[in-house]
N, CA and C atoms as a LAMMPS dump frame, in Angstrom:
ITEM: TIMESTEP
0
ITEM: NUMBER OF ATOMS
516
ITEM: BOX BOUNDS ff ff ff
-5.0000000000000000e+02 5.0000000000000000e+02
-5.0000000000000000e+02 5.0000000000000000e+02
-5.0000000000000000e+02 5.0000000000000000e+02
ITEM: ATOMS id mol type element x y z
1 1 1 N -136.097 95.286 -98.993
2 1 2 C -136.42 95.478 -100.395
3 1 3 C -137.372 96.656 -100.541
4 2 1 N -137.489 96.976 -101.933
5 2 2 C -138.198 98.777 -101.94
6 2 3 C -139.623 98.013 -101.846
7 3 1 N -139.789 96.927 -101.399
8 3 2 C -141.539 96.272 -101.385
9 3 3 C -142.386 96.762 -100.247
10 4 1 N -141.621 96.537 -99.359
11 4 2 C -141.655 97.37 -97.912
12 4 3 C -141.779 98.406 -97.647
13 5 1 N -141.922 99.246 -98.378
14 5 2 C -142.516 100.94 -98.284
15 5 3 C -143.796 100.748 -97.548
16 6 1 N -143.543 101.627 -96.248
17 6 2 C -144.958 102.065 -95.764
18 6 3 C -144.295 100.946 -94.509
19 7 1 N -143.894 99.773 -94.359
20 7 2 C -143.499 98.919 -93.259
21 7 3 C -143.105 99.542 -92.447
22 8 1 N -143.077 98.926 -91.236
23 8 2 C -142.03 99.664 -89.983
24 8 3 C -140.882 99.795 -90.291
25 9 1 N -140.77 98.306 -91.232
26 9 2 C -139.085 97.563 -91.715
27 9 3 C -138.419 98.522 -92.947
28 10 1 N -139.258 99.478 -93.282
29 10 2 C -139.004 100.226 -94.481
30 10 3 C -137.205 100.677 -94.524
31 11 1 N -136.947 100.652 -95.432
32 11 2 C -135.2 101.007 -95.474
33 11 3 C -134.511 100.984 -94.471
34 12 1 N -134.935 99.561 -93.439
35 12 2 C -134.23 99.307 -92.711
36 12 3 C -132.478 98.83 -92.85
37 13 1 N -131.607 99.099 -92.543
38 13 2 C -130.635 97.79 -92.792
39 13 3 C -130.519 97.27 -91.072
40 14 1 N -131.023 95.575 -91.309
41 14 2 C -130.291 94.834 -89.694
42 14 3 C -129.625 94.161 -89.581
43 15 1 N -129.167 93.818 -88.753
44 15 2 C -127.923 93.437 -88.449
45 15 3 C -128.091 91.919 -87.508
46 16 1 N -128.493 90.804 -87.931
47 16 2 C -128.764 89.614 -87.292
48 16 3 C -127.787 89.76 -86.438
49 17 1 N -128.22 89.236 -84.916
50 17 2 C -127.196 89.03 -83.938
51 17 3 C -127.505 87.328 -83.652
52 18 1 N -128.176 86.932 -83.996
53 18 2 C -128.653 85.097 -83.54
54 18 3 C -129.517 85.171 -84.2
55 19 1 N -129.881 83.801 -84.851
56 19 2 C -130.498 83.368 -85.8
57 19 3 C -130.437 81.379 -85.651
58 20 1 N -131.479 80.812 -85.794
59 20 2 C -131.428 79.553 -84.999
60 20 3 C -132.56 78.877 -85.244
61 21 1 N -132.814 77.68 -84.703
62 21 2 C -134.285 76.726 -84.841
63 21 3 C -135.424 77.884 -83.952
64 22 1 N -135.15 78.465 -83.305
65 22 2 C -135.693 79.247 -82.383
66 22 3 C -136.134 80.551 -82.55
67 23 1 N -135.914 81.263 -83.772
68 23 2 C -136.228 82.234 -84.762
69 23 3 C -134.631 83.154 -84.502
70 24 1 N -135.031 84.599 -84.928
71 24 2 C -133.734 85.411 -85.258
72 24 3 C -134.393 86.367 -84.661
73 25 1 N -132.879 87.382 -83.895
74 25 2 C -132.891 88.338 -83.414
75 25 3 C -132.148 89.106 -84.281
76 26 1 N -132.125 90.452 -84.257
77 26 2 C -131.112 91.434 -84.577
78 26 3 C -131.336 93.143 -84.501
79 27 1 N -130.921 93.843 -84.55
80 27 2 C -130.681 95.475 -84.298
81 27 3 C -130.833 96.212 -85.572
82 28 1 N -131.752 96.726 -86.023
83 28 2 C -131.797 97.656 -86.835
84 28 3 C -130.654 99.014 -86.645
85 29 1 N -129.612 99.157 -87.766
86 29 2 C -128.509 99.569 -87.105
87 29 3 C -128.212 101.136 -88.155
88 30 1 N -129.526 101.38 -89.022
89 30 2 C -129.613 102.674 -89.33
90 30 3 C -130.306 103.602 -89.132
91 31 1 N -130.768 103.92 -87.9
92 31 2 C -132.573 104.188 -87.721
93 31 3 C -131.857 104.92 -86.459
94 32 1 N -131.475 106.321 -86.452
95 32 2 C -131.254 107.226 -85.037
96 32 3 C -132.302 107.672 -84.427
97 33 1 N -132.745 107.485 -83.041
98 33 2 C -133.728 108.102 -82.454
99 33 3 C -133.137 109.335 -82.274
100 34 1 N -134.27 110.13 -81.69
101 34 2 C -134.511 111.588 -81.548
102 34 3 C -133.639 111.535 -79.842
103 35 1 N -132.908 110.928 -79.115
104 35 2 C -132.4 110.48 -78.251
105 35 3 C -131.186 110.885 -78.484
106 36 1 N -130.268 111.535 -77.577
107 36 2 C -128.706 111.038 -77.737
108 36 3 C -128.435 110.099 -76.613
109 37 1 N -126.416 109.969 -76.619
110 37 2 C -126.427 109.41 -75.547
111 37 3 C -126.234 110.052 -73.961
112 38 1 N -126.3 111.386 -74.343
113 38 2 C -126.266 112.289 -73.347
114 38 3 C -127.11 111.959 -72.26
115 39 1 N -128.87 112.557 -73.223
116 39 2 C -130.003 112.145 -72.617
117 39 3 C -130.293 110.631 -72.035
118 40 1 N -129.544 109.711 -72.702
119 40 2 C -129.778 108.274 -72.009
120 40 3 C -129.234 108.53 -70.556
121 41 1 N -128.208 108.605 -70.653
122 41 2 C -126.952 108.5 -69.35
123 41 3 C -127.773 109.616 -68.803
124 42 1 N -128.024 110.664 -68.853
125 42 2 C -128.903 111.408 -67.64
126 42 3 C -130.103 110.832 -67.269
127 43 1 N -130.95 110.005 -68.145
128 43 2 C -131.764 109.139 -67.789
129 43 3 C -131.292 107.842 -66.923
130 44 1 N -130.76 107.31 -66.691
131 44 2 C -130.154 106.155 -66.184
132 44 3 C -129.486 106.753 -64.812
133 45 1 N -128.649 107.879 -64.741
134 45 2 C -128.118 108.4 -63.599
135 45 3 C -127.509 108.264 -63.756
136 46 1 N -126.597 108.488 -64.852
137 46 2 C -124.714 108.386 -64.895
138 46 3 C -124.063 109.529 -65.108
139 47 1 N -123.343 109.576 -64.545
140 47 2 C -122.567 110.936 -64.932
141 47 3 C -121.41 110.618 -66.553
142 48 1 N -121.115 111.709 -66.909
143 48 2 C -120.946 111.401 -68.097
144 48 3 C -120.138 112.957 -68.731
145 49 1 N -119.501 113.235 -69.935
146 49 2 C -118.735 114.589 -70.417
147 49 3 C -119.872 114.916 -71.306
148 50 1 N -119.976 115.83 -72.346
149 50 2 C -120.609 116.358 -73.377
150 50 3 C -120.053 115.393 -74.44
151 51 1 N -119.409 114.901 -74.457
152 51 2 C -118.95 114.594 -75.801
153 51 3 C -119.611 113.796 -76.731
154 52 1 N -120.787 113.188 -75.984
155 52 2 C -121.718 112.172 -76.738
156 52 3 C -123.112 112.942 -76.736
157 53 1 N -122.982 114.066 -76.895
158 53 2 C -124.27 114.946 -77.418
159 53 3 C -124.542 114.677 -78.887
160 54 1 N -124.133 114.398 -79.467
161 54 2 C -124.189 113.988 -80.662
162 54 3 C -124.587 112.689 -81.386
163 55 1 N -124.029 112.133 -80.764
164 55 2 C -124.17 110.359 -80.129
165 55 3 C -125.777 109.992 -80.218
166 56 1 N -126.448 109.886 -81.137
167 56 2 C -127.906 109.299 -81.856
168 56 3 C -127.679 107.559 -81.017
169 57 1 N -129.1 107.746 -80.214
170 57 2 C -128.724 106.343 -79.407
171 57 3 C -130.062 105.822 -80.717
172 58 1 N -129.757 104.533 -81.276
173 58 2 C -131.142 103.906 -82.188
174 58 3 C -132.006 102.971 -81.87
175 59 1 N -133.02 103.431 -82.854
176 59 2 C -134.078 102.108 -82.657
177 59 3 C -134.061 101.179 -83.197
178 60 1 N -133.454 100.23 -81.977
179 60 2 C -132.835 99.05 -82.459
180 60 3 C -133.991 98.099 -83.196
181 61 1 N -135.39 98.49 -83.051
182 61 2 C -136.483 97.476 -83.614
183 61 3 C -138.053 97.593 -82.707
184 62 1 N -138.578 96.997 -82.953
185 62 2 C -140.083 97.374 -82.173
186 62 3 C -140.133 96.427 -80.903
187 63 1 N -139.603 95.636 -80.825
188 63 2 C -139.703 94.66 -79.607
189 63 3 C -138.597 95.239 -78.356
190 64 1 N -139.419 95.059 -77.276
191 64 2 C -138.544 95.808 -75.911
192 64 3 C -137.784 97.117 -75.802
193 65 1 N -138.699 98.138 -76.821
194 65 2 C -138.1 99.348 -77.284
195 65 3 C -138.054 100.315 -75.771
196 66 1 N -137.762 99.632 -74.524
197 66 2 C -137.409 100.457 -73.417
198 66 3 C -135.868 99.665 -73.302
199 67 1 N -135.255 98.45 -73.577
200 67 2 C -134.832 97.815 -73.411
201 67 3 C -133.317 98.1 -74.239
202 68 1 N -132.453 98.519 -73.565
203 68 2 C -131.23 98.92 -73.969
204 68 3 C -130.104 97.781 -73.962
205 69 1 N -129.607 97.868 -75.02
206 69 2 C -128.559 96.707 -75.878
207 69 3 C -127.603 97.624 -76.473
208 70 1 N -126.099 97.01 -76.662
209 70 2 C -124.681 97.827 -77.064
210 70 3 C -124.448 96.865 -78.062
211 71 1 N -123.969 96.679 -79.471
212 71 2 C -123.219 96.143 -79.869
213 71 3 C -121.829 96.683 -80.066
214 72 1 N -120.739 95.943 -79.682
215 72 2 C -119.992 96.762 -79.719
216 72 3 C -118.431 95.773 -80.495
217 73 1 N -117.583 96.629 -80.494
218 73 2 C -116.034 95.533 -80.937
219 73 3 C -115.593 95.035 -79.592
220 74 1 N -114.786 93.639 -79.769
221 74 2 C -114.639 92.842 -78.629
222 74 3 C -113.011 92.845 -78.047
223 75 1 N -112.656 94.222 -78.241
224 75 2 C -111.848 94.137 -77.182
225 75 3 C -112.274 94.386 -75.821
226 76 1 N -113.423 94.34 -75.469
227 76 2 C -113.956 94.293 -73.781
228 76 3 C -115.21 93.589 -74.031
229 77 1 N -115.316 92.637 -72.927
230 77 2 C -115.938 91.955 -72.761
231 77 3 C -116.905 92.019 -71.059
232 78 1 N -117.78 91.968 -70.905
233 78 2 C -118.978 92.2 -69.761
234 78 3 C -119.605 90.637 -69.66
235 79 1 N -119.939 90.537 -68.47
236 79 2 C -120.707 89.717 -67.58
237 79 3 C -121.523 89.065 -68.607
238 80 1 N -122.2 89.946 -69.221
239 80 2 C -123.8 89.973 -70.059
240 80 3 C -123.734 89.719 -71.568
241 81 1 N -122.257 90.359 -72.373
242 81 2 C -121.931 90.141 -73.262
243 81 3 C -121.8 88.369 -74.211
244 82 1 N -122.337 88.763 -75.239
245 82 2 C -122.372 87.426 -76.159
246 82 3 C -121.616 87.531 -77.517
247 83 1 N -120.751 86.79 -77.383
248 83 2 C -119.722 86.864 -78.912
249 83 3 C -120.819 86.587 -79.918
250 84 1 N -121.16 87.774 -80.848
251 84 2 C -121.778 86.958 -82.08
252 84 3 C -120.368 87.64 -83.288
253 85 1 N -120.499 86.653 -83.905
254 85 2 C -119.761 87.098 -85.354
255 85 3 C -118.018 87.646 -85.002
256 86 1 N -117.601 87.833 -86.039
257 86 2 C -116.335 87.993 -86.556
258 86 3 C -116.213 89.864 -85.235
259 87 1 N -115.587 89.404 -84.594
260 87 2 C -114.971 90.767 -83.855
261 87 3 C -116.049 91.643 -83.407
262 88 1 N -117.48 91.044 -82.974
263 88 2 C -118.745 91.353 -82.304
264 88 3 C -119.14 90.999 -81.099
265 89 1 N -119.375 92.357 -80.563
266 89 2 C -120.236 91.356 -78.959
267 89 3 C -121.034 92.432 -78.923
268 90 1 N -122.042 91.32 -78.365
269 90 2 C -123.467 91.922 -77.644
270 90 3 C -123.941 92.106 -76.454
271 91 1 N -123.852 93.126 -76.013
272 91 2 C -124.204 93.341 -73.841
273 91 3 C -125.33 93.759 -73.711
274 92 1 N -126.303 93.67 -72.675
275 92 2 C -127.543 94.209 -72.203
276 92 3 C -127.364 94.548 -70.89
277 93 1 N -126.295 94.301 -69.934
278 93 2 C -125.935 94.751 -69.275
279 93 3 C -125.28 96.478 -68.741
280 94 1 N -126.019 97.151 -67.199
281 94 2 C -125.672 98.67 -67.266
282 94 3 C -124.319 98.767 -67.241
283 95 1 N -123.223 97.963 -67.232
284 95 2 C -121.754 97.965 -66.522
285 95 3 C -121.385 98.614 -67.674
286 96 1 N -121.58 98.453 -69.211
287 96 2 C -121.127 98.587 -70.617
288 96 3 C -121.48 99.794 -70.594
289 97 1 N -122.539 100.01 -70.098
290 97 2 C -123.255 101.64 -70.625
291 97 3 C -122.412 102.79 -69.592
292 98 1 N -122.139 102.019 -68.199
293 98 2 C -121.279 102.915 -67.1
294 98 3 C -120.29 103.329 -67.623
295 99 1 N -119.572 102.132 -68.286
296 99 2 C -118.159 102.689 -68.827
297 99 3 C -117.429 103.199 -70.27
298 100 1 N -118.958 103.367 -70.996
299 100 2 C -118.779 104.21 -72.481
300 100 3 C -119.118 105.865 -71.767
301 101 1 N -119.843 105.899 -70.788
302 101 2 C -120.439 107.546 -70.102
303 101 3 C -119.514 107.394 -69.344
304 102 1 N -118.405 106.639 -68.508
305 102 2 C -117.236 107.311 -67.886
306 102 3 C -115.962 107.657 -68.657
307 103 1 N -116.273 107.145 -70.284
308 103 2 C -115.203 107.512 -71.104
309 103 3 C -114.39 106.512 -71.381
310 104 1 N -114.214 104.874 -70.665
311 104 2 C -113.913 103.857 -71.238
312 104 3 C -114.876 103.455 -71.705
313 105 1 N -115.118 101.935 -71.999
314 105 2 C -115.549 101.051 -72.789
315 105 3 C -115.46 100.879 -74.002
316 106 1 N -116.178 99.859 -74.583
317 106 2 C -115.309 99.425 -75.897
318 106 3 C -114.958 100.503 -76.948
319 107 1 N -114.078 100.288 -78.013
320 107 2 C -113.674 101.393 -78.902
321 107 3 C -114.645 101.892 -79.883
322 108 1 N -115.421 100.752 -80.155
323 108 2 C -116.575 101.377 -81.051
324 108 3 C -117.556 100.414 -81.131
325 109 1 N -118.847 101.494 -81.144
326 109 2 C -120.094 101.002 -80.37
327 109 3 C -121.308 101.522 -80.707
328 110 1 N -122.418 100.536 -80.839
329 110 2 C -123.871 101.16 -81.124
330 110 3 C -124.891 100.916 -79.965
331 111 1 N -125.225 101.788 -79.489
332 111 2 C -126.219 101.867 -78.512
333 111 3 C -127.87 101.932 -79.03
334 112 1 N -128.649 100.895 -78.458
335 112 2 C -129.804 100.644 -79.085
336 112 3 C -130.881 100.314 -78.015
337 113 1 N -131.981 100.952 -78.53
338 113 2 C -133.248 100.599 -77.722
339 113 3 C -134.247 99.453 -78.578
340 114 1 N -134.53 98.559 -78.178
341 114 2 C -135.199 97.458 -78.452
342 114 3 C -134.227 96.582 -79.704
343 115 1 N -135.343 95.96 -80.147
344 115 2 C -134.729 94.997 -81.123
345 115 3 C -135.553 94.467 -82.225
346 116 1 N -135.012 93.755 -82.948
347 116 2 C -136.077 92.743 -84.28
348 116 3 C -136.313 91.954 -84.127
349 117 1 N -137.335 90.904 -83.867
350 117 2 C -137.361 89.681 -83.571
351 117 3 C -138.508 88.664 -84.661
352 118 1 N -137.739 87.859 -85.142
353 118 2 C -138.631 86.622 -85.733
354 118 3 C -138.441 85.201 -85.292
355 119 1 N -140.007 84.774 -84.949
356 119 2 C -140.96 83.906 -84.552
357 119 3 C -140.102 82.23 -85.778
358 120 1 N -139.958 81.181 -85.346
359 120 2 C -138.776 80.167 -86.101
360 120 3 C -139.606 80.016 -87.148
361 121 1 N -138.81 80.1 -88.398
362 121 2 C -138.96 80.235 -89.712
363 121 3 C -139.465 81.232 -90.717
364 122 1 N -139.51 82.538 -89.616
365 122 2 C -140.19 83.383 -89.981
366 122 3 C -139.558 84.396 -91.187
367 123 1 N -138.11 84.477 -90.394
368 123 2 C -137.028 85.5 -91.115
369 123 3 C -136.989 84.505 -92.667
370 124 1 N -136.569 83.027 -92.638
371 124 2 C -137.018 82.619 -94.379
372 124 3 C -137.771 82.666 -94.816
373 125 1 N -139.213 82.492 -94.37
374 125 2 C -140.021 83.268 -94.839
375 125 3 C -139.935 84.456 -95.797
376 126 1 N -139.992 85.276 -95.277
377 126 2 C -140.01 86.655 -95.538
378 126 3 C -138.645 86.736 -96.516
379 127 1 N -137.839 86.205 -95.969
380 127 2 C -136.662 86.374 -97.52
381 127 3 C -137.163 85.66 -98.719
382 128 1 N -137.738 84.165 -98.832
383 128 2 C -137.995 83.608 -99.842
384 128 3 C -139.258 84.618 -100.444
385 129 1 N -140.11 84.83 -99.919
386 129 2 C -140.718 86.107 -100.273
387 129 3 C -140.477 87.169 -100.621
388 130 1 N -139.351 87.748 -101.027
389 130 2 C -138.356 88.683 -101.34
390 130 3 C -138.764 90.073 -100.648
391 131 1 N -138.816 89.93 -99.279
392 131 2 C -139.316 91.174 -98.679
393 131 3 C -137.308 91.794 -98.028
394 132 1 N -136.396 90.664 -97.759
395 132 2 C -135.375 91.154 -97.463
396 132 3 C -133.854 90.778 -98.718
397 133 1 N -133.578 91.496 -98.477
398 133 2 C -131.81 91.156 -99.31
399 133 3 C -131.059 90.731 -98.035
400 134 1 N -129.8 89.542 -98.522
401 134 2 C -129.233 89.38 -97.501
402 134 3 C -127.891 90.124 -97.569
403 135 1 N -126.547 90.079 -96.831
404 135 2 C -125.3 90.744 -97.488
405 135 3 C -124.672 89.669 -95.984
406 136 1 N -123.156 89.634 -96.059
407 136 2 C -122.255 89.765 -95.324
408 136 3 C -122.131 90.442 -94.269
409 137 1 N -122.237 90.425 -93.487
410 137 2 C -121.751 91.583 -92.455
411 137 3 C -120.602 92.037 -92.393
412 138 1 N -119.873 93.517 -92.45
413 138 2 C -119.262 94.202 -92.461
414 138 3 C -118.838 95.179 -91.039
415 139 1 N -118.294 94.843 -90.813
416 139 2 C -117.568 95.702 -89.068
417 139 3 C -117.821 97.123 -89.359
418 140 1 N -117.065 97.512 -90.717
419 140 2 C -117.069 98.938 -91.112
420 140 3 C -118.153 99.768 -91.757
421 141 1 N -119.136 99.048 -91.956
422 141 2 C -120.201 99.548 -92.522
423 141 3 C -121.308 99.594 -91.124
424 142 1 N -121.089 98.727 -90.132
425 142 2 C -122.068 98.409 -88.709
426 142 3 C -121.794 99.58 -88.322
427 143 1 N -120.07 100.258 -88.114
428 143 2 C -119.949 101.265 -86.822
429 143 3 C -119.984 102.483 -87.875
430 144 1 N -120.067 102.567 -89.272
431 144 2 C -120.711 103.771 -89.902
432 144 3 C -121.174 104.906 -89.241
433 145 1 N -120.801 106.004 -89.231
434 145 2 C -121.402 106.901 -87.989
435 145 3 C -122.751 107.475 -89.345
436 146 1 N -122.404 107.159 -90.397
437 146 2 C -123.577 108.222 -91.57
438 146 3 C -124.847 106.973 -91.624
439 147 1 N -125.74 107.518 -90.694
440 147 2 C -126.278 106.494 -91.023
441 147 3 C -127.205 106.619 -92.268
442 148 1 N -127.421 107.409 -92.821
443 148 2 C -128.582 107.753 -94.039
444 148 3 C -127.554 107.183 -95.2
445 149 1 N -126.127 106.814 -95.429
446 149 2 C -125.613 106.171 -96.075
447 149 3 C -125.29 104.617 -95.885
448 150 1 N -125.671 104.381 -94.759
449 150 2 C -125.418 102.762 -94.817
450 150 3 C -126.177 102.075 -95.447
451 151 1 N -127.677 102.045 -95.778
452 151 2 C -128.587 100.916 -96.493
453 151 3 C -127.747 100.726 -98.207
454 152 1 N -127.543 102.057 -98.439
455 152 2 C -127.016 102.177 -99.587
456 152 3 C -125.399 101.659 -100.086
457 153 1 N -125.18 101.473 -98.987
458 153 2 C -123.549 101.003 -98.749
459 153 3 C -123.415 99.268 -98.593
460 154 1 N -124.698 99.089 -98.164
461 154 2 C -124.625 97.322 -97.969
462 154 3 C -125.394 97.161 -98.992
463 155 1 N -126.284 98.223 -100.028
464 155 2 C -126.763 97.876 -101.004
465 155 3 C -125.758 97.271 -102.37
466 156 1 N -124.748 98.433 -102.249
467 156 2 C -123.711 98.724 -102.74
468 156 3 C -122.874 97.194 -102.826
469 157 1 N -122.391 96.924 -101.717
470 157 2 C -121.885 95.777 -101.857
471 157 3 C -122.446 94.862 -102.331
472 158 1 N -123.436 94.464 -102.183
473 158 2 C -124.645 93.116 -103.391
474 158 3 C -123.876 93.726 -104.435
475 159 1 N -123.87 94.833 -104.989
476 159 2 C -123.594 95.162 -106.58
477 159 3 C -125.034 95.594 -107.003
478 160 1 N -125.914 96.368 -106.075
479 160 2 C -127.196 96.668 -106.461
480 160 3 C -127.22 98.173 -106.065
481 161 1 N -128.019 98.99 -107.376
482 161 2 C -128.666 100.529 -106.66
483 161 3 C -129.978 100.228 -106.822
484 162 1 N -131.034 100.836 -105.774
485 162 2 C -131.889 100.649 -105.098
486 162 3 C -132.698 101.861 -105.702
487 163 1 N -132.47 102.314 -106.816
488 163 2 C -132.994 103.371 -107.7
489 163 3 C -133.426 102.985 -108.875
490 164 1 N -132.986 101.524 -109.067
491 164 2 C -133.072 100.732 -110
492 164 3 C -133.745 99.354 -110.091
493 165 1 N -134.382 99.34 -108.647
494 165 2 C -134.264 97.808 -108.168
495 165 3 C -136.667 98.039 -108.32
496 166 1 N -137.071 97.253 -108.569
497 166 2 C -138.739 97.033 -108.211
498 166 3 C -138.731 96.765 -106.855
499 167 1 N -139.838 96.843 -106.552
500 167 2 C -140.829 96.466 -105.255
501 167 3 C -141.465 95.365 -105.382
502 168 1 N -141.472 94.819 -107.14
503 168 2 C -142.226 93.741 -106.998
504 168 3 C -141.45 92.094 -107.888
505 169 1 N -141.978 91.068 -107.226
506 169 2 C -140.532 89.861 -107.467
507 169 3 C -141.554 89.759 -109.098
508 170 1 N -141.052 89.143 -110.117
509 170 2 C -141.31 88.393 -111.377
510 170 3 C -141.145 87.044 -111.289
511 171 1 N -141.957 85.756 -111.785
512 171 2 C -141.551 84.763 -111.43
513 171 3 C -141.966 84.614 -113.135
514 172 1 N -140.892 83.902 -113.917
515 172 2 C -141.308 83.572 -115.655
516 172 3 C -141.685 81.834 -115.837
């Protein structure tokens, strides 16, 4: 929500991957680091083509921000991988990262350093507090390559512009 100006969480859009008695995880999935995936895979020691010079690896969130995670579509599946959601999996495993820098692995994919994490009951919290909007998750809006258009695109779908919207809730 525009309340959050100045937050870390500021015009974030995330992307819950688990959510439970146990609190919620998920990937902030518009936020490109200054990183590609070039520089990862030469960091890691993989050999790899040019073609992912371009390839913005993100910050997936403030927690374990050394800590590399793929969400990706589930036609391949890894050791490490966890089905969340409708045609989603999640790997933390290097085997995923070997075989997007050898030119397989899955067809489409977000590469992320750290993650979001809330403490159980925390994430309702903070929504009943109107600090977040919720939406659907969308496959086609996740693998979005624009990312400076996605908040606005899942805004979009609520049926809300965010040019229009307060920072602050009214209760009558």
């Amino acid at each position: 929500m525009p309340g959050l100006t100045g937050d870390y969480f500021a015009t974030s859009l995330i992307y819950i991957c688990e959510h439970n008695d146990d609190g919620a995880m998920g990937l902030i999935i518009n936020r490109p680091s200054e990183m590609t995936l070039v520089e990862l895979f030469a960091q890691l020691g993989l050999p790899t083509d040019h073609k992912w010079v371009d390839t913005a690896v993100l910050e997936g969130g403030p927690v374990a921000a050394d800590r590399g995670i793929v969400l990706h579509s589930d036609e391949l599946s890894y050791e490490s991988s966890a089905h969340i959601g409708t045609s989603l999996v999640l790997s933390t495993a290097m085997d995923v990262l070997e075989d997007i820098a050898g030119g397989g692995g899955p067809e489409r994919f977000l590469v992320a350093l750290g993650y979001a994490g809330w403490g159980p009951g925390q994430l309702e919290a903070e929504i009943g507090a109107n600090a977040w909007l919720t939406t659907s998750a969308d496959t086609e809006l996740v693998f979005n390559p624009q990312w400076s258009d996605k908040l606005q695109l899942a805004a979009h779908a609520l049926g809300i512009d965010f040019r229009l919207i307060s920072g602050k809730a009214g209760h009558g």
